[in-house]
Residue frames as qw, qx, qy, qz and C-alpha x, y, z in Angstrom:
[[0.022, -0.670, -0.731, 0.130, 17.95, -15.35, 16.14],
 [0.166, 0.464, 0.259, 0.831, 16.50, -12.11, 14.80],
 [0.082, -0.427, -0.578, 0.691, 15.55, -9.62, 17.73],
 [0.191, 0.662, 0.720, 0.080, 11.91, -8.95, 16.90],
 [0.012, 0.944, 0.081, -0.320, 12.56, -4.85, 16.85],
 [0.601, -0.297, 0.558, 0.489, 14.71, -5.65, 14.18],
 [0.645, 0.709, 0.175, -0.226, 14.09, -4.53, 10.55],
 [0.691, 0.471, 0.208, 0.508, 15.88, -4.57, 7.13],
 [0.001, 0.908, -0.093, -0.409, 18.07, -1.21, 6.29],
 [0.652, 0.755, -0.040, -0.055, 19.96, -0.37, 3.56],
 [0.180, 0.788, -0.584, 0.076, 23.24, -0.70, 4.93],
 [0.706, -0.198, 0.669, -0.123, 22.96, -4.52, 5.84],
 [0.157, 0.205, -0.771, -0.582, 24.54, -6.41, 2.91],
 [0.663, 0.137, -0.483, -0.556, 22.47, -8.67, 0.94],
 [0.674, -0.055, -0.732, 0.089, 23.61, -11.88, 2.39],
 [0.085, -0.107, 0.525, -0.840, 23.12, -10.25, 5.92],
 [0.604, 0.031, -0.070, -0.793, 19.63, -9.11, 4.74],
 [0.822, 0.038, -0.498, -0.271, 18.63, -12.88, 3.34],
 [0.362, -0.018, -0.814, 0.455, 20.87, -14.73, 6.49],
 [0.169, 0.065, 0.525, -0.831, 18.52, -12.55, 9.38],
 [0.614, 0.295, 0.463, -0.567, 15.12, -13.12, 7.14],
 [0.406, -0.075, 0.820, 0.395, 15.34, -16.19, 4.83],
 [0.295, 0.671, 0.676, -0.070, 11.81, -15.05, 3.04],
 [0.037, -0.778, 0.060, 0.624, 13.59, -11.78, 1.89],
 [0.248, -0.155, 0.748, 0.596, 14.92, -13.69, -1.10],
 [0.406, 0.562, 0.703, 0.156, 11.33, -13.53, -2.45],
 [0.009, -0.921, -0.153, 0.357, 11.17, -9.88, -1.99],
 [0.093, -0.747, 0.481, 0.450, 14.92, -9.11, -3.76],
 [0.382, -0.092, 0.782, 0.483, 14.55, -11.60, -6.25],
 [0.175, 0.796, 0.553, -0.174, 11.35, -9.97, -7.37],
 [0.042, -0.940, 0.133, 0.310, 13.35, -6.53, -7.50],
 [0.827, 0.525, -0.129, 0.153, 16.15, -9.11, -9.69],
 [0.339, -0.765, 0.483, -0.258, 18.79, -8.95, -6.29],
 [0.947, 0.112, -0.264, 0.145, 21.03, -11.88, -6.32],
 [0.752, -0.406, 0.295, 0.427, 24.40, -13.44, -4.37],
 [0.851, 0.471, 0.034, 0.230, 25.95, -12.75, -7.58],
 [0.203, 0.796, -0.404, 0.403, 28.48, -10.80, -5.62],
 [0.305, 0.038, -0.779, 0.546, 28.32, -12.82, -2.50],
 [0.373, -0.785, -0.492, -0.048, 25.80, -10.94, -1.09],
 [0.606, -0.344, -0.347, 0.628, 28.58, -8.68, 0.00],
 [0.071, -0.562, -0.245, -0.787, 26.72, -5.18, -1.17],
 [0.184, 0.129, 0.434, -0.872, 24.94, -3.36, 0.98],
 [0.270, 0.570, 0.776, 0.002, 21.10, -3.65, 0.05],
 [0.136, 0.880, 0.005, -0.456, 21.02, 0.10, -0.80],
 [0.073, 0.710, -0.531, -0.456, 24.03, -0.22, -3.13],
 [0.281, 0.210, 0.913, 0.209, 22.55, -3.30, -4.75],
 [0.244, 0.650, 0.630, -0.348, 19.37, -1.61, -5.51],
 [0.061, 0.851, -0.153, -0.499, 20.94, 1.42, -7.12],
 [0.314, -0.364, 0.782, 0.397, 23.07, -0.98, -9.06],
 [0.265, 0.220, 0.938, -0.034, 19.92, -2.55, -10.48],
 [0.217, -0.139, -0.125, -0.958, 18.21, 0.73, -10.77],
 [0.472, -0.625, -0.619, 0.057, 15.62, -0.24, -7.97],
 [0.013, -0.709, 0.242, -0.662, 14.68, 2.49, -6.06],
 [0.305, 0.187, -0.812, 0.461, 16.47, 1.80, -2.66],
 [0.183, -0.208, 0.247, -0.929, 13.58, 3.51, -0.57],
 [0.840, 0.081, -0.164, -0.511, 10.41, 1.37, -2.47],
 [0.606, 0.133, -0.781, 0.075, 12.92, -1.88, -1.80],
 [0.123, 0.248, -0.567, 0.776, 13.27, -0.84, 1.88],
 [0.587, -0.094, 0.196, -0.780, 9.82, -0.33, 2.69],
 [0.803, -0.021, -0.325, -0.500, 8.75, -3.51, 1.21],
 [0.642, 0.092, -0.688, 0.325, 11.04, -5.68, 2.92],
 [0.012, 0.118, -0.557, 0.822, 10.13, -3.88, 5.93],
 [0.581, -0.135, -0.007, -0.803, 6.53, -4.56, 5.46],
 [0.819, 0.016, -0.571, -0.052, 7.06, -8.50, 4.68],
 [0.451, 0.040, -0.731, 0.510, 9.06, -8.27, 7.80],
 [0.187, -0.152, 0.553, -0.798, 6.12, -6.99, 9.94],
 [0.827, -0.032, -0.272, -0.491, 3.56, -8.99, 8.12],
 [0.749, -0.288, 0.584, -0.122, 6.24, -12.29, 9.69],
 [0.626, 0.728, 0.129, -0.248, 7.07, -12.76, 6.14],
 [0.685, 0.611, -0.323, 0.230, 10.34, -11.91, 6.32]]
């Protein structure tokens, strides 16, 4: 269960990120974020990898998650 003062961050892997809010996968598949490693990145060092800026991922996934979204 995700404790409601919870949020995304960049240093929760992917598969963290997508296990705590299952609705993130729209967000990071949007940005073109995938398991293809496992999920075992950070979200920050996915982004960068991708050439997403980490900051503009962050926020949005932090908005979906206060809209209940994510």
């Amino acid at each position: 269960m995700v404790n409601e003062k919870e949020e995304p961050t960049l240093e929760l892997t992917v598969l963290e990120t997508l296990e705590r809010w299952p609705a993130a996968r729209a967000v990071l598949v949007a940005r073109g974020l995938d398991l293809c490693c496992g999920g075992v990145h950070p979200v920050g060092m996915a982004a960068r990898a991708h050439g997403v800026d980490p900051e503009a991922l962050l926020a949005e996934l932090r908005s979906a998650a206060s809209d209940g979204r994510v």
